[in-house]
C-alpha positions as CSV (number, residue, x, y, z in Angstrom):
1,X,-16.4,-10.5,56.9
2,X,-12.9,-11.9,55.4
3,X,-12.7,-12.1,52.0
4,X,-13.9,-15.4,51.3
5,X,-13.2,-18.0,48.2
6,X,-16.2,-19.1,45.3
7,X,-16.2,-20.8,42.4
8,X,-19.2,-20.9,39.7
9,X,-20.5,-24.1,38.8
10,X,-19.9,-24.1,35.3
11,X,-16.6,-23.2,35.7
12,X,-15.6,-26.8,36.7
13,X,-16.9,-28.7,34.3
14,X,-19.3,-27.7,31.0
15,X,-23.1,-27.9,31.9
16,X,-24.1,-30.8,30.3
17,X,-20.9,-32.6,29.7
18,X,-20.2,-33.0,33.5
19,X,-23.1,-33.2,36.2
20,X,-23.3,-30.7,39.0
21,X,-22.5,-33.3,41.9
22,X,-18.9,-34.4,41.2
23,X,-18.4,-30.7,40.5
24,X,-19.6,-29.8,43.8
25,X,-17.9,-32.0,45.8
26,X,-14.5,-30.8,43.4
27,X,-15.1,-27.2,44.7
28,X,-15.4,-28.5,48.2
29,X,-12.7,-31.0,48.3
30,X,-10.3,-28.0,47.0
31,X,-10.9,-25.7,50.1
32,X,-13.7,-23.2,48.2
33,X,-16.1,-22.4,50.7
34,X,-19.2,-21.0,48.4
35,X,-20.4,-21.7,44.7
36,X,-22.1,-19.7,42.2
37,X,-24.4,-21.9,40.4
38,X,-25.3,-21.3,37.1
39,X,-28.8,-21.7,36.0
40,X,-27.4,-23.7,32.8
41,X,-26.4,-27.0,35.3
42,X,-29.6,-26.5,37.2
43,X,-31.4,-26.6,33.9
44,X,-29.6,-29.8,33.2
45,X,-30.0,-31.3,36.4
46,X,-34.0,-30.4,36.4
47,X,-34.6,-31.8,32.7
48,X,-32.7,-35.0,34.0
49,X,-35.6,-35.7,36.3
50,X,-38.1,-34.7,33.6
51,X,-36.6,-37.5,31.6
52,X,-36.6,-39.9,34.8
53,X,-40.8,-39.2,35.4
54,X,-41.1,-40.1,31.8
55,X,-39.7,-43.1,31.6
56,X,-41.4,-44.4,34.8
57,X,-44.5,-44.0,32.6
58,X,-43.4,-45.8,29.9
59,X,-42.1,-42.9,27.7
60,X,-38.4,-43.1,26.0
61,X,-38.4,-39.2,25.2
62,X,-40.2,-36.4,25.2
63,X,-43.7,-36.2,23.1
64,X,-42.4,-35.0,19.2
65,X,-38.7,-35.8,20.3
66,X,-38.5,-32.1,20.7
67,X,-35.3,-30.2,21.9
68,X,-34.5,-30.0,25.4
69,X,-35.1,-26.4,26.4
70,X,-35.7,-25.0,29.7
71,X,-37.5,-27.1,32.1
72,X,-40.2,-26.7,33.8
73,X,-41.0,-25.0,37.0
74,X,-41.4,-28.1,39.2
75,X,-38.4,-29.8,37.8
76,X,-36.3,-26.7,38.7
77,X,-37.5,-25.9,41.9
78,X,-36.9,-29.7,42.8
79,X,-33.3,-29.5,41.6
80,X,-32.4,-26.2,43.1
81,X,-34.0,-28.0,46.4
82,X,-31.7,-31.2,45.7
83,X,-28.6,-28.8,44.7
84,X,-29.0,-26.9,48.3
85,X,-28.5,-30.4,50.2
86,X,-25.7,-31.0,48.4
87,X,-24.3,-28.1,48.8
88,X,-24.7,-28.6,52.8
89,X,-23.1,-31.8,52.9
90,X,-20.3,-30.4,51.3
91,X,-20.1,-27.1,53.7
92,X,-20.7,-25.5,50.3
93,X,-22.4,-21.6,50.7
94,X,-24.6,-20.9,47.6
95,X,-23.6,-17.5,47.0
96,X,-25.6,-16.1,43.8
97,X,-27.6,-18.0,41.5
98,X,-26.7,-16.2,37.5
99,X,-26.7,-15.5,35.1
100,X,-30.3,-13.7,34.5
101,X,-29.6,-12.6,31.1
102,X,-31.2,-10.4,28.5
103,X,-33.2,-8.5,31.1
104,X,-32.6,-4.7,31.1
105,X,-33.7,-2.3,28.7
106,X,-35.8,-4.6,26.5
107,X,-37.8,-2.4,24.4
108,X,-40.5,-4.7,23.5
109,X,-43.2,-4.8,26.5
110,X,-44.2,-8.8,25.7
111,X,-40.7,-9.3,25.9
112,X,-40.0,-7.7,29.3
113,X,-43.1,-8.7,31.0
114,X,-41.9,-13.0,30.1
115,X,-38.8,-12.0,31.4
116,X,-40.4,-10.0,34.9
117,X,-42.1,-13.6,35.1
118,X,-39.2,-15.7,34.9
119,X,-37.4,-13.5,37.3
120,X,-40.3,-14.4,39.5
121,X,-39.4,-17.8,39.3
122,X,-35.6,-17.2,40.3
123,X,-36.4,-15.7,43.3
124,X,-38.3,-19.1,44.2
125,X,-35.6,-20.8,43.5
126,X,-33.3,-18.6,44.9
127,X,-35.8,-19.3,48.2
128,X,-35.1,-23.3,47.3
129,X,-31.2,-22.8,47.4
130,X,-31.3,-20.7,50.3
131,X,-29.4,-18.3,48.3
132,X,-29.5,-14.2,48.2
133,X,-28.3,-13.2,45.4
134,X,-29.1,-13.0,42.2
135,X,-26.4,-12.1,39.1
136,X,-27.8,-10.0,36.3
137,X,-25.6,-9.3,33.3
138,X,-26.3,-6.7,30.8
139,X,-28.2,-7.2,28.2
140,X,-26.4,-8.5,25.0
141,X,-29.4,-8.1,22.4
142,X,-29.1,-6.1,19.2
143,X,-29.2,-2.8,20.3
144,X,-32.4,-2.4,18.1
145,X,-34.1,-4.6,20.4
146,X,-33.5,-2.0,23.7
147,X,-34.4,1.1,24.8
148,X,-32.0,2.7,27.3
149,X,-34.7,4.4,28.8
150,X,-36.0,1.3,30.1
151,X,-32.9,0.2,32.2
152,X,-33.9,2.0,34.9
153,X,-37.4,0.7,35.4
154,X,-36.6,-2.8,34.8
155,X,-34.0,-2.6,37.6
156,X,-36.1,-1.0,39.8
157,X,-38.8,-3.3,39.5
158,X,-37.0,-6.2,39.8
159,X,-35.3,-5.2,42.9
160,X,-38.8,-4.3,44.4
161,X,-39.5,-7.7,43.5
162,X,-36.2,-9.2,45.2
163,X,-36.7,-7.2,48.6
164,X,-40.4,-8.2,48.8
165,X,-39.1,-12.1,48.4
166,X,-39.1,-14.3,51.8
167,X,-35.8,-14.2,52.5
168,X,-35.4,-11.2,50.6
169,X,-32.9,-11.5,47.7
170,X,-30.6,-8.8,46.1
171,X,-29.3,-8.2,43.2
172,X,-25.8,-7.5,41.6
173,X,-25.7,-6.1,38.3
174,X,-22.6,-6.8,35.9
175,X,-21.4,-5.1,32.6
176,X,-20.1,-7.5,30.4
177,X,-17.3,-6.0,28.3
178,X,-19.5,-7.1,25.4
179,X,-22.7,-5.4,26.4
180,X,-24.9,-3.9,24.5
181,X,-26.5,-0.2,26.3
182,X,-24.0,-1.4,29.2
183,X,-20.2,-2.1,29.1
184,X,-18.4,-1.0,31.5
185,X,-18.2,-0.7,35.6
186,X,-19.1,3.3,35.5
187,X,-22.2,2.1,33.3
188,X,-23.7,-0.6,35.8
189,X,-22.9,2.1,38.7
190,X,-24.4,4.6,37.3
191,X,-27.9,2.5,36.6
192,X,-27.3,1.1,40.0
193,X,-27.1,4.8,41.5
194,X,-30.4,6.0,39.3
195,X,-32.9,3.5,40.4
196,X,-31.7,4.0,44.3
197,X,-32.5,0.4,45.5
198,X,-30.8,-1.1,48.8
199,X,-30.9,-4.2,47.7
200,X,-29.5,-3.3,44.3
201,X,-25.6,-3.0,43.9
202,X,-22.9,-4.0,41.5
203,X,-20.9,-6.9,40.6
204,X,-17.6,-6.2,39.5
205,X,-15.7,-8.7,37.1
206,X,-11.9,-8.2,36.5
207,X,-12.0,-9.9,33.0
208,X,-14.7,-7.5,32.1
209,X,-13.0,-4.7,33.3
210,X,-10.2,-4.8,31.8
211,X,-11.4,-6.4,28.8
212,X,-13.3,-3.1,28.2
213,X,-11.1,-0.9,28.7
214,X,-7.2,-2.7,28.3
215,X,-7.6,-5.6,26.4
216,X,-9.0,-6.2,22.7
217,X,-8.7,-9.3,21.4
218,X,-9.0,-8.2,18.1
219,X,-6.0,-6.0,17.8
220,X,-2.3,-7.6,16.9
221,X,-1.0,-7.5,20.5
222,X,-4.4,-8.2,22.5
223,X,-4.4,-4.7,24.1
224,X,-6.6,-1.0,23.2
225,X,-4.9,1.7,21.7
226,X,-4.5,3.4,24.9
227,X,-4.8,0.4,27.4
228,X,-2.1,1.6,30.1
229,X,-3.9,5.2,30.6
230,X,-7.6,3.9,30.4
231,X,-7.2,1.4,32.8
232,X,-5.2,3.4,35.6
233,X,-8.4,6.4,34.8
234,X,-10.5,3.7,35.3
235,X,-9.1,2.2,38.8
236,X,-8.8,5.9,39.9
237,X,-12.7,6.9,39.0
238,X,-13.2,3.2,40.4
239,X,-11.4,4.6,44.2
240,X,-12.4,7.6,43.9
241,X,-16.2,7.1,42.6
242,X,-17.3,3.7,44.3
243,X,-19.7,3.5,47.4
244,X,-17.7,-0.5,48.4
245,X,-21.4,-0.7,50.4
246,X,-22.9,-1.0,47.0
247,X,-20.7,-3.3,45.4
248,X,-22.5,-6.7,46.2
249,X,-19.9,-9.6,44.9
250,X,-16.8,-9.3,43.1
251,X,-15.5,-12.2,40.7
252,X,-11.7,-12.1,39.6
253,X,-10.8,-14.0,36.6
254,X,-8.1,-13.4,33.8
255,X,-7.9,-14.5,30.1
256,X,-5.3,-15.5,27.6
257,X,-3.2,-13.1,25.0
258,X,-3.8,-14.9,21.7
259,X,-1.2,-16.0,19.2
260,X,-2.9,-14.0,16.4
261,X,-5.7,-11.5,16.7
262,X,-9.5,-12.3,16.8
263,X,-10.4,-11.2,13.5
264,X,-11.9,-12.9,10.4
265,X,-9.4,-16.0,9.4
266,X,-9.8,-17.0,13.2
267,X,-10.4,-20.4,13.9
268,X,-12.9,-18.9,16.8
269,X,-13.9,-15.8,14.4
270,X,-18.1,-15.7,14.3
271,X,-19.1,-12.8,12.1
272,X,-22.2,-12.1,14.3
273,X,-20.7,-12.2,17.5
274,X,-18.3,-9.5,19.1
275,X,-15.2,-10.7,19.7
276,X,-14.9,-10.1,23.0
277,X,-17.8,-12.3,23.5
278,X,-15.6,-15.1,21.9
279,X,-12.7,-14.6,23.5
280,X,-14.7,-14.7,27.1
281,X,-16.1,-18.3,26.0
282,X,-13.0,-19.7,24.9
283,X,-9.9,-18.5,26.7
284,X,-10.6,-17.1,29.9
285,X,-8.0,-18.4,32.8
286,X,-7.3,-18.4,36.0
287,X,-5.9,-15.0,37.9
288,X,-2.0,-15.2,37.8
289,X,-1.9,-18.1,35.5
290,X,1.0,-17.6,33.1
291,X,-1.2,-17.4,29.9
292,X,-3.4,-14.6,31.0
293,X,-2.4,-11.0,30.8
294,X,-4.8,-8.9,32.0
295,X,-4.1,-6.7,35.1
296,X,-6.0,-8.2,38.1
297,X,-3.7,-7.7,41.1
298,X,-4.2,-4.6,40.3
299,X,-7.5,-4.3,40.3
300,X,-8.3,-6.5,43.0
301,X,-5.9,-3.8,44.8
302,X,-8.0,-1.1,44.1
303,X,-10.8,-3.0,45.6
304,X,-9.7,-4.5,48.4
305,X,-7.1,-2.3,49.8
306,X,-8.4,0.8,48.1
307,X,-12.4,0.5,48.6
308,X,-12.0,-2.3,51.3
309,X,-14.2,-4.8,49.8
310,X,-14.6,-7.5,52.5
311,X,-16.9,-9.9,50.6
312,X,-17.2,-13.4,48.4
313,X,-15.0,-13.1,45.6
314,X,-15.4,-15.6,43.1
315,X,-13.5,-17.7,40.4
316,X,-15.6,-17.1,36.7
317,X,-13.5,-19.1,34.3
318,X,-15.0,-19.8,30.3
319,X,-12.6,-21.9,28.7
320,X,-12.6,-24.5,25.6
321,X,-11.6,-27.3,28.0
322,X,-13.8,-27.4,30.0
323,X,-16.1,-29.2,27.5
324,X,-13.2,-31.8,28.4
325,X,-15.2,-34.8,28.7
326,X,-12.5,-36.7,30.7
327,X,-13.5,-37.4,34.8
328,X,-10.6,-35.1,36.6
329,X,-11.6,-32.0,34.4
330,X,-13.9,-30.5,37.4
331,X,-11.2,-31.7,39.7
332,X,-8.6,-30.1,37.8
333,X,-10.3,-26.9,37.6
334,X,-10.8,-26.5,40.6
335,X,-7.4,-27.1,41.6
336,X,-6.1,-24.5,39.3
337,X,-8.8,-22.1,41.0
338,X,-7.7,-22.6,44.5
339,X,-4.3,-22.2,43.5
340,X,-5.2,-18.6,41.8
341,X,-7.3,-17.7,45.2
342,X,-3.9,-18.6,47.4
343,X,-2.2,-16.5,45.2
344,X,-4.4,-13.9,45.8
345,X,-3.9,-13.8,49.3
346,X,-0.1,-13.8,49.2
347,X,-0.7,-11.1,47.0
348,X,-3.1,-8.7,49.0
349,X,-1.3,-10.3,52.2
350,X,-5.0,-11.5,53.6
351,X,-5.3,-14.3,55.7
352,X,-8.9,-16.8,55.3
């Protein structure tokens, strides 16, 4: 198969601020032929029609004006059904369904068997939005919370649950540059290789790539003390190392160098979050966009001409404006991400 454009949901538009629909039809009307959707806007869309039966009753909100959380299962597994014929209309693939989070390595039993059940419920929706993939990032939790020894088994199981599923579902796993236990590419491999799963691969990220090993927003000029080195030792173990049959979706994204380093005295600065987390929610961009500086033709390279990755490769943007509340911000978006995905092509000199 070509290589072959996505876009997640939410990076068209906030969850929340802009409904999934004119997002959709954005994506589509800028030449993407698949979409992540992120469980955030299906959540959005499924506590919409919890509101809706409400009111037909009579009811204004919900009993004790309580918080919005997470819908229920009916609501969701109606909107992932209503999400999937939109999709169609717009000649829209759903290619994953992420981000499962918080799932690997939990050390606390109660805590991994609510999780094991709410996984049960993605694969039903996943079966709703005739989707086969699943994204799972690593675990961000304080590390007293995990047990490494549990990474294994949780993957394991939850890929047994996948490939028993009708249609069966796989799963990529992804190491945030944040993570916890896991975060790097080598990490998520490795875990991958261990619990010996077909249906169990990899997703690898660009942003979270580099922003492991390259990029630190928290030093004065954005980069790791040895950033030029690390990264070419990573692309080489990366060639050398990687099975491309068990890399399952690959998402290329860059982010933006910072004016002054994420550190205390930060307008972004949150003294309990890393601040790589930050910068990933706030100033990711585009691939080949003039603010970002991270080094994803190369990468992308590596796994397309080196591995001879053939697959989806998708557009993950987090940035501050897209909590935008003006009408062209999902069209604008996904403007700018076509216009990265041609540029990608020229690059790599691949045709659609």
């Amino acid at each position: 198969m070509p290589l072959r454009p996505a876009i997640s949901s939410q990076s068209l538009g906030l969850p929340g601020t802009h409904a999934l629909f004119p997002k959709l039809r954005a994506a589509s009307e800028a030449g993407f032929q698949g979409v992540e959707i992120f469980f955030d806007d299906l959540n959005v869309l499924a506590n919409v029609y919890a509101q809706e039966r409400l009111e037909d009753h009579g009811a204004t909100e919900r009993v004790g004006g309580e918080k919005v959380g997470e819908a229920g299962e009916s609501d969701l597994l109606k909107a992932a059904e209503d999400v999937r014929g939109w999709c169609e209309g717009f000649g829209l693939k759903i290619v994953a369904l992420q981000p499962f989070r918080d799932f690997e390595g939990l050390k606390s039993t109660s805590d991994y068997q609510k999780r094991n059940s709410n996984f049960k419920l993605w694969l039903r929706l996943c079966r709703k939005l005739s989707t086969q993939t699943i994204l799972i990032p690593s675990n961000t939790l304080q590390a007293d919370e995990l047990d490494e020894s549990k990474i294994v088994p949780a993957l394991r199981e939850a890929a047994d649950l996948a490939a028993a599923a009708v249609p069966p579902v796989q799963i990529a796993f992804e190491a945030l540059a944040w993570g916890t236990l896991v975060n790097s590419w080598d990490q998520a491999y490795s875990y991958v290789i261990k619990a010996d799963r077909e249906n169990l691969g990899v997703c690898i990220d660009t942003f979270n790539l580099a922003g492991k090993v390259y990029a630190d927003p928290a030093s004065p000029d954005g980069l790791t003390s040895n950033a030029e080195q690390d990264l070419e030792a990573s692309i080489r173990r990366l060639k050398e190392n990687v099975d491309v049959r068990n890399i399952f979706y690959v998402q290329f994204v860059d982010g933006e160098r910072l004016e002054k380093p994420l550190v205390e005295g930060h307008p972004w600065f949150k003294e309990d979050q890393p601040a790589r987390m930050t910068w990933s929610r706030n100033a990711r961009c585009f691939a080949f966009e003039k603010e970002g500086y991270l080094p994803v033709g190369k990468t992308m390279e590596a796994l397309v001409k080196g591995l001879g990755y053939d697959g989806w490769v998708g557009s993950e943007v987090f940035h501050r404006d897209l909590a935008d509340e003006k009408r062209e911000t999902p069209v604008e978006f996904a403007r700018r991400g076509m216009e990265s995905w041609r540029r990608l092509q020229r690059e790599l000199g691949v045709e659609d």
